[in-house]
C-alpha positions as protocol buffer text, in pm:
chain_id: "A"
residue {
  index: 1
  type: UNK
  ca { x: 3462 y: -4084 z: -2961 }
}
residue {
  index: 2
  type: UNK
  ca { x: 3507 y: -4421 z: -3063 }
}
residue {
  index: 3
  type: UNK
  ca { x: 3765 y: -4545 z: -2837 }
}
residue {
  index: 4
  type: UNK
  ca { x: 3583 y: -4382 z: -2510 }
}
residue {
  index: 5
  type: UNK
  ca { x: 3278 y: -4595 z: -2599 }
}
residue {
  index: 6
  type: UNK
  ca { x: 3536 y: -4884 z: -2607 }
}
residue {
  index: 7
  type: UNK
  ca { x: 3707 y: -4762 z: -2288 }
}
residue {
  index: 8
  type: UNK
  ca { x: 3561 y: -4987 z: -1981 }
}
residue {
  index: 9
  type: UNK
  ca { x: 3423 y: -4764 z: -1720 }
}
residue {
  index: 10
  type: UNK
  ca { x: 3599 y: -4636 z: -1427 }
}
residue {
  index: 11
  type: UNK
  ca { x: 3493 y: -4793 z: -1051 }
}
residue {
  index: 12
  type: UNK
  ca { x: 3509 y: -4477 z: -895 }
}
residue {
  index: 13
  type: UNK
  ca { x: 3240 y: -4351 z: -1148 }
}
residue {
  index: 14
  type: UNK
  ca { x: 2901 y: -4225 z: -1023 }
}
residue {
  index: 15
  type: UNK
  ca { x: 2668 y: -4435 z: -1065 }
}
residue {
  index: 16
  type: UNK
  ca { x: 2272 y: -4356 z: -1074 }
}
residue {
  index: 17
  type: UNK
  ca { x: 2140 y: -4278 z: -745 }
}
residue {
  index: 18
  type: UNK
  ca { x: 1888 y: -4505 z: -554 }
}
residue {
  index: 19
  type: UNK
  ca { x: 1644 y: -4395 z: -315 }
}
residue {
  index: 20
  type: UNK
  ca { x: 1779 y: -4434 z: 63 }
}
residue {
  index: 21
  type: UNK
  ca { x: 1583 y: -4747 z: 247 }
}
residue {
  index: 22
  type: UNK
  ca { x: 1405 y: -4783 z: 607 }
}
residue {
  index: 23
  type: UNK
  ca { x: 1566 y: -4958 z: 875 }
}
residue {
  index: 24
  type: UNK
  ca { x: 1275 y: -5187 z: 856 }
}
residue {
  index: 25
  type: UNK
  ca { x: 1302 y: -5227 z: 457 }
}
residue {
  index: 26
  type: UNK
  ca { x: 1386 y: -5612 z: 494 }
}
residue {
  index: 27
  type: UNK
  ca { x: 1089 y: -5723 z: 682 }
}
residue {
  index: 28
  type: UNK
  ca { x: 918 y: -5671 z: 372 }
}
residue {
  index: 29
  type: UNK
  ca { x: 1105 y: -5912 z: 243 }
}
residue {
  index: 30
  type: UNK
  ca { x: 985 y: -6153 z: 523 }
}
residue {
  index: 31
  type: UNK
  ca { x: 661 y: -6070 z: 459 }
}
residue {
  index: 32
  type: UNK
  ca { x: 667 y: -6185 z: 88 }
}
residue {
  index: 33
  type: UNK
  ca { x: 822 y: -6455 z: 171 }
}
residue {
  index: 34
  type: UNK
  ca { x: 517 y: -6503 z: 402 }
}
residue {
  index: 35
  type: UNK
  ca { x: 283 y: -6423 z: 119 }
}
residue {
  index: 36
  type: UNK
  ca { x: 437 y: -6706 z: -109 }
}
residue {
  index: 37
  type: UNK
  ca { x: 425 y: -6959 z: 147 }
}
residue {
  index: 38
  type: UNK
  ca { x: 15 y: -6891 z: 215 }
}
residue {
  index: 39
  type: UNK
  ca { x: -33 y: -6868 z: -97 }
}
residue {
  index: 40
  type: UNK
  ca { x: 134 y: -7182 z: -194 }
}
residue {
  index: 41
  type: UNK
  ca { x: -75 y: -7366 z: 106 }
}
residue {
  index: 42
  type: UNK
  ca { x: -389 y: -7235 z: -37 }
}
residue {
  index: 43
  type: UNK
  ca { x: -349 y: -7374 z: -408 }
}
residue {
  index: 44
  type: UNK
  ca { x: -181 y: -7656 z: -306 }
}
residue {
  index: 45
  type: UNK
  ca { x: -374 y: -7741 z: 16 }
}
residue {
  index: 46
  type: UNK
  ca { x: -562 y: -8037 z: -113 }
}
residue {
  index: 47
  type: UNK
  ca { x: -317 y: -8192 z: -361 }
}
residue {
  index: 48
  type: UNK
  ca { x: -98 y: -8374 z: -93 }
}
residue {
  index: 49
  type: UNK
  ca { x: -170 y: -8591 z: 227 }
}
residue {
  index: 50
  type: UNK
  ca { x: -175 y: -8436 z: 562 }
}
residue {
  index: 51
  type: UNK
  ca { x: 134 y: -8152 z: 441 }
}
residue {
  index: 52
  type: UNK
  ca { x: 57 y: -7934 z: 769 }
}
residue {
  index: 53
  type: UNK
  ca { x: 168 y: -8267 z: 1009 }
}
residue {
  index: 54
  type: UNK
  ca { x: 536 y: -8329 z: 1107 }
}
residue {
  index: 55
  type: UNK
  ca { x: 721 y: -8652 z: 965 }
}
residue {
  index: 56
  type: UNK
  ca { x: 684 y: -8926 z: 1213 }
}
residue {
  index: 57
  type: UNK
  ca { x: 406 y: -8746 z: 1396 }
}
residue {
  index: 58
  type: UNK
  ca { x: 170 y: -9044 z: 1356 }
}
residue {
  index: 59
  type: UNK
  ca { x: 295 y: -9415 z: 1177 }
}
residue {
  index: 60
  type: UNK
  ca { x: 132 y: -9292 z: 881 }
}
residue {
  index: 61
  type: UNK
  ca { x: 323 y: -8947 z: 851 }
}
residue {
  index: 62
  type: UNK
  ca { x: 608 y: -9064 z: 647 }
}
residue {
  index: 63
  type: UNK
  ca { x: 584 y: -8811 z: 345 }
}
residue {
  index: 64
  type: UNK
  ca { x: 910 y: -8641 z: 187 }
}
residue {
  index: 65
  type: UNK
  ca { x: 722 y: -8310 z: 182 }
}
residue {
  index: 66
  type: UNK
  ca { x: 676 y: -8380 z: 581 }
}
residue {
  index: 67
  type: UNK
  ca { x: 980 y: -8333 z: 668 }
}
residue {
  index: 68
  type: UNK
  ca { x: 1216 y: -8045 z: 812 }
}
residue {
  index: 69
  type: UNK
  ca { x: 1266 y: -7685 z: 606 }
}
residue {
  index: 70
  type: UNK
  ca { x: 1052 y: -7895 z: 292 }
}
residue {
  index: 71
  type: UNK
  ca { x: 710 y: -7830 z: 529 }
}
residue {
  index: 72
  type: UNK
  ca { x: 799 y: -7496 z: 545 }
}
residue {
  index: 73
  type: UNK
  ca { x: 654 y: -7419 z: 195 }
}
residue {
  index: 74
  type: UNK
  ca { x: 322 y: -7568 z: 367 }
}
residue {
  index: 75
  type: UNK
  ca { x: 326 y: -7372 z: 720 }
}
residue {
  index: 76
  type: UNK
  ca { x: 80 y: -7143 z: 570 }
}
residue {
  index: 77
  type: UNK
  ca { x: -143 y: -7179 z: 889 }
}
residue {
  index: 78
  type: UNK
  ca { x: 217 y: -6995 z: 1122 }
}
residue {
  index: 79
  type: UNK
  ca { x: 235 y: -6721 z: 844 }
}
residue {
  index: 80
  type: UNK
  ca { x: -56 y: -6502 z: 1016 }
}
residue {
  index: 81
  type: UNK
  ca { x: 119 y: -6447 z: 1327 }
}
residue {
  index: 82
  type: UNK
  ca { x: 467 y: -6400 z: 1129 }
}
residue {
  index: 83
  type: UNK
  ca { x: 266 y: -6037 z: 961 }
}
residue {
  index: 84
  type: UNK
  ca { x: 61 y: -6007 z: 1305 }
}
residue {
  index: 85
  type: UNK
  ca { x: 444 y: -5950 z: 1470 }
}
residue {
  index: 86
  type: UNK
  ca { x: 546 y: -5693 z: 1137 }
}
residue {
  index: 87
  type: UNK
  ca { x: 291 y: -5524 z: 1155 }
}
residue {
  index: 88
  type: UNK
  ca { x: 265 y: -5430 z: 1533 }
}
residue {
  index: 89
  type: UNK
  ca { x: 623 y: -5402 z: 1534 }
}
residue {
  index: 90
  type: UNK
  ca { x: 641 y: -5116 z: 1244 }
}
residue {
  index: 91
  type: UNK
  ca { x: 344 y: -4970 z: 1353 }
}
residue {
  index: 92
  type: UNK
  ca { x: 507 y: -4904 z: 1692 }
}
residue {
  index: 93
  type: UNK
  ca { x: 881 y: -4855 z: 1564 }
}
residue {
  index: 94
  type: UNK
  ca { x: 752 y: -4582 z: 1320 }
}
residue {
  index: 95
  type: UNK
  ca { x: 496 y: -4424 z: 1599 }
}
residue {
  index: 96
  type: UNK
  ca { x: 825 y: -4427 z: 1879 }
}
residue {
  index: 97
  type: UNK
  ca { x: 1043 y: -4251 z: 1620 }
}
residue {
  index: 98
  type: UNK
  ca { x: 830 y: -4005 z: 1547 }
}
residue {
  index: 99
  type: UNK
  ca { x: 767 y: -3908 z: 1899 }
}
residue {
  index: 100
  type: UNK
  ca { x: 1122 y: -3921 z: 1967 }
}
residue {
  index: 101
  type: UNK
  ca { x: 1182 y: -3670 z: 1665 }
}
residue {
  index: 102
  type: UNK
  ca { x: 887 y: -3411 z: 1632 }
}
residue {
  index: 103
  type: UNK
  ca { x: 707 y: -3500 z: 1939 }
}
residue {
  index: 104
  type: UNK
  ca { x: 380 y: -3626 z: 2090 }
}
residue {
  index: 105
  type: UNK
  ca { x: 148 y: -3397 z: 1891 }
}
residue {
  index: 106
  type: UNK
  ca { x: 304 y: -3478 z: 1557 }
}
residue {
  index: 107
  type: UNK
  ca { x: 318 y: -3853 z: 1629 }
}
residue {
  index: 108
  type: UNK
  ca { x: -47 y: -3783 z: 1717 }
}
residue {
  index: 109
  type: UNK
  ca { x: -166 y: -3642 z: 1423 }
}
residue {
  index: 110
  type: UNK
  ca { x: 40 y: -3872 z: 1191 }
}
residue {
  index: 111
  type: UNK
  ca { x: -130 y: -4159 z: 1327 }
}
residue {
  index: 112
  type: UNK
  ca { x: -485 y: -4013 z: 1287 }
}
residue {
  index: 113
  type: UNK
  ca { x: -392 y: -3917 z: 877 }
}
residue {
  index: 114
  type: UNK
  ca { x: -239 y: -4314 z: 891 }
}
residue {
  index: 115
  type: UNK
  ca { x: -516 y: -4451 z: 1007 }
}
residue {
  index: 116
  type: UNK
  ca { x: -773 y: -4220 z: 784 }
}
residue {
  index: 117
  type: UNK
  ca { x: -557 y: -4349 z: 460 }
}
residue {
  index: 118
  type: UNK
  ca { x: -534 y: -4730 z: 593 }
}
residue {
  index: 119
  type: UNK
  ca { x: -891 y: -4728 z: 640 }
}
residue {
  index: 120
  type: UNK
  ca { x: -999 y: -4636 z: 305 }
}
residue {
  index: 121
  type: UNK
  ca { x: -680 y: -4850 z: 127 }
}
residue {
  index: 122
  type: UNK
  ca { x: -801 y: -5137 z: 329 }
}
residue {
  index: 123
  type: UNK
  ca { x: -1165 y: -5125 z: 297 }
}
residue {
  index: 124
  type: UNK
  ca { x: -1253 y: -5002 z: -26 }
}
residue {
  index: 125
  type: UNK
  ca { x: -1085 y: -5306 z: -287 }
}
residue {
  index: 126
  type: UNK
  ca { x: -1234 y: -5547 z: 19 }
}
residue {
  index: 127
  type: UNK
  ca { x: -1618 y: -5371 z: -76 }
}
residue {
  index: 128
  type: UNK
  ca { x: -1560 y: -5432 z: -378 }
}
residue {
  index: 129
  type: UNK
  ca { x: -1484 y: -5757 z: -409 }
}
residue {
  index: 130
  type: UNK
  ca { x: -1703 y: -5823 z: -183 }
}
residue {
  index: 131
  type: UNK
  ca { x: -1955 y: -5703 z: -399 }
}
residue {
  index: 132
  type: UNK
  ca { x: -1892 y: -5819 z: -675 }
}
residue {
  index: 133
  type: UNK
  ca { x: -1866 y: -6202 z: -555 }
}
residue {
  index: 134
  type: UNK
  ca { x: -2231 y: -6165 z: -449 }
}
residue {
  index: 135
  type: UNK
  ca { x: -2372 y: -6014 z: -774 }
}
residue {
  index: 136
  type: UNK
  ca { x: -2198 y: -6329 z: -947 }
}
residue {
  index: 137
  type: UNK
  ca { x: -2277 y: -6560 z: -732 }
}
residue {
  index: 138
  type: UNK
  ca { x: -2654 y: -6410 z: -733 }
}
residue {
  index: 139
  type: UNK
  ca { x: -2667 y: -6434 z: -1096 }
}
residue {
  index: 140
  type: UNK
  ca { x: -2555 y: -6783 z: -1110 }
}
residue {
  index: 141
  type: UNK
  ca { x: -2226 y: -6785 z: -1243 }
}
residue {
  index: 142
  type: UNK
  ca { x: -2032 y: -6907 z: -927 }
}
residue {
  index: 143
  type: UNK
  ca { x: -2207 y: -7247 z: -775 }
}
residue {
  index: 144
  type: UNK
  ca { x: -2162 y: -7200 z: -428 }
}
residue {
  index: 145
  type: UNK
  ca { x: -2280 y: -7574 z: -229 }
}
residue {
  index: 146
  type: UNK
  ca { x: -2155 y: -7476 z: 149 }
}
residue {
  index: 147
  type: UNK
  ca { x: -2455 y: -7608 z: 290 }
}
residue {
  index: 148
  type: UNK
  ca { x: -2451 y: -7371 z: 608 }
}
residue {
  index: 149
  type: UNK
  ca { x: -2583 y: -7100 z: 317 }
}
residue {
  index: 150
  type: UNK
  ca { x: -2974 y: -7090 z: 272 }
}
residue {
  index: 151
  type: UNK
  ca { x: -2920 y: -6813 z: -7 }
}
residue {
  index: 152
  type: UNK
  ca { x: -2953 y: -6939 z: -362 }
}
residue {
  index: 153
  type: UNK
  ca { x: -2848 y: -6743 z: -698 }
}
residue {
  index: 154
  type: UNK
  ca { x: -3202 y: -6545 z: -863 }
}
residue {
  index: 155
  type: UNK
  ca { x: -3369 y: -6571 z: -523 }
}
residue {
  index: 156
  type: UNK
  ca { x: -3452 y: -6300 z: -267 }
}
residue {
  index: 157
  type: UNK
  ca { x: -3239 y: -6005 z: -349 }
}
residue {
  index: 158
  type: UNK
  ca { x: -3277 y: -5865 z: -65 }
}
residue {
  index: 159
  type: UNK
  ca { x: -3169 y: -6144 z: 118 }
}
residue {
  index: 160
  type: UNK
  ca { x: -2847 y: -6156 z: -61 }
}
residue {
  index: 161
  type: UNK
  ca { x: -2782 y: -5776 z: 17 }
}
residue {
  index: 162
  type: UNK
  ca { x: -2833 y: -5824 z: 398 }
}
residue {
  index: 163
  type: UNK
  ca { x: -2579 y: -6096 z: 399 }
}
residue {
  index: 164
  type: UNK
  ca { x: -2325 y: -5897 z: 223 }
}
residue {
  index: 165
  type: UNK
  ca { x: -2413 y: -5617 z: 461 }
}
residue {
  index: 166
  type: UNK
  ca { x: -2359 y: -5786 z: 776 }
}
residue {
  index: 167
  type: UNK
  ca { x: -2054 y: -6022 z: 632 }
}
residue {
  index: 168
  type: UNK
  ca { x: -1906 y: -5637 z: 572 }
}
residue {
  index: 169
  type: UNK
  ca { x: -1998 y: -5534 z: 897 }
}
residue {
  index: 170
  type: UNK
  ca { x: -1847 y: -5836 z: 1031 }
}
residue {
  index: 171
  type: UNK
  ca { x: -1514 y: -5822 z: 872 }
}
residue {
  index: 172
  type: UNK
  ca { x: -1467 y: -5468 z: 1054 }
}
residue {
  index: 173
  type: UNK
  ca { x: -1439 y: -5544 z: 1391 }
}
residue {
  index: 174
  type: UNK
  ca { x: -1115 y: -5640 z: 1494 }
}
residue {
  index: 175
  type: UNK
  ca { x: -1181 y: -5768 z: 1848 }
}
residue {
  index: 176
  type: UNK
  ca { x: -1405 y: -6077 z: 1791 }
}
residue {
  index: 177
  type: UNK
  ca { x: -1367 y: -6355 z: 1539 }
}
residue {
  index: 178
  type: UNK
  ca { x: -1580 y: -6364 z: 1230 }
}
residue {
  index: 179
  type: UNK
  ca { x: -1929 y: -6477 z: 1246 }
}
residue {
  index: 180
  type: UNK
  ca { x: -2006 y: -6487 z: 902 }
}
residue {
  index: 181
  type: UNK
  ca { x: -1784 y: -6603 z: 671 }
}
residue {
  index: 182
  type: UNK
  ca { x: -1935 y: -6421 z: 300 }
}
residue {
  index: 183
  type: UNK
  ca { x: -1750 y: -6537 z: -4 }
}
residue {
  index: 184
  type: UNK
  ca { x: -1424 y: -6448 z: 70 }
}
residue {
  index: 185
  type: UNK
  ca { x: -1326 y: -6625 z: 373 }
}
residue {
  index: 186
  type: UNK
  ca { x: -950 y: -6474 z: 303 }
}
residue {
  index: 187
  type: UNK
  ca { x: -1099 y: -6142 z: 414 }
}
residue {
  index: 188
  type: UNK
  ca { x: -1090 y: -6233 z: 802 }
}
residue {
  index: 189
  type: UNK
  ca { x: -761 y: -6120 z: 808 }
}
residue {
  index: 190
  type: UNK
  ca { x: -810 y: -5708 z: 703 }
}
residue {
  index: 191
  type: UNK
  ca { x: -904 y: -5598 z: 1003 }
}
residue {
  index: 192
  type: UNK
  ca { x: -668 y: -5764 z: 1254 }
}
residue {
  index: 193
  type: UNK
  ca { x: -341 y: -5764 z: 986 }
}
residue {
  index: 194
  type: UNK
  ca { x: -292 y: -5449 z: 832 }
}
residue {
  index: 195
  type: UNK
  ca { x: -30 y: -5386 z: 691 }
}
residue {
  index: 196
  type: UNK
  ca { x: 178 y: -5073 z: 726 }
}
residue {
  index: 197
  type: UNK
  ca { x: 93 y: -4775 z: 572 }
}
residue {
  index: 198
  type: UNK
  ca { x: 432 y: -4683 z: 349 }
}
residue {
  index: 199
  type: UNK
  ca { x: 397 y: -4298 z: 394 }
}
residue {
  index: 200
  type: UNK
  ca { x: 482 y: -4387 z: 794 }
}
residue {
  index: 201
  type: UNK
  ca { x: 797 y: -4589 z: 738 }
}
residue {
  index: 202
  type: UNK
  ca { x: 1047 y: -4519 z: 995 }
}
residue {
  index: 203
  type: UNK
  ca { x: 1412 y: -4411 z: 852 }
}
């Protein structure tokens, strides 16, 4: 017993199985690369000078984090149309294979339960969060000094609900821009990004 615990393990041995992967599995990985680089512009958006402007653009542009491949880790204003492109493309690519496969009616009715699911996935962490950034910043624990805002914290509560209202009904419609921006300006993206619904993954 000993000396088989010592004994290295054959090449040929079975290993443990993994779950087979999409054709499409890697532009996830292009997405979270996407995700990092936002991200990074976000937090880091006001720490440097001018990081979204090519080297040499201007006399002054002479910054080491201006140049080639660096500014990459600042593009965060080209990632939206890097997930616009996923996202239309595996919405499609799954939708085409699907027809190809099982047919119209099942391609059909997979979109419809797709689009059920995506809506309430979407939607319902965005309400809440929503939400719950108006009931602090109504109770005064988040000072808000955009001046375009006439709402202030303890006043008018049902001022503050119809702004949340219409900033929700807002962030719904996918075919014109946002009008009101609420207190999560990142939220403009939901309704023309989302992202693919796992369950309709093409093979």
């Amino acid at each position: 017993m000993e000396k088989a615990l010592l004994l290295p393990r054959s090449n040929n041995a079975p290993g443990p199985s993994r779950p087979p992967q999409s054709s499409t599995a890697w532009l996830n990985g292009i997405r979270g690369i996407a995700s990092v680089i936002v991200a990074l512009n976000h937090y880091l958006y006001g720490e440097f000078a001018a990081p979204w402007l090519g080297y040499g653009s201007s006399p002054e542009n002479r910054w080491l984090h201006q140049l080639p491949f660096i500014r990459l880790i600042w593009c965060g204003h080209a990632m939206p149309p890097v997930f616009f492109v996923i996202s239309g493309y595996c919405a499609c690519w799954s939708a085409i294979r699907l027809r190809d496969s099982h047919g119209l009616e099942k391609m059909v009715a997979s979109l419809s339960a797709s689009a059920f699911r995506r809506g309430l996935r979407l939607y319902l962490p965005v309400f809440f969060m929503s939400v719950l950034a108006q009931l602090v910043f109504f109770f005064g624990l988040y000072n808000w000094r955009w001046t375009e805002v006439s709402l202030q914290p303890w006043h008018r509560p049902g001022d503050h609900l119809r702004y949340l209202a219409t900033y929700l009904l807002d962030i719904t419609n996918p075919v014109y821009p946002t009008d009101n921006g609420g207190l999560n300006l990142q939220f403009w993206v939901i309704p023309v990004d989302p992202p693919p619904d796992p369950s309709s993954s093409p093979p």
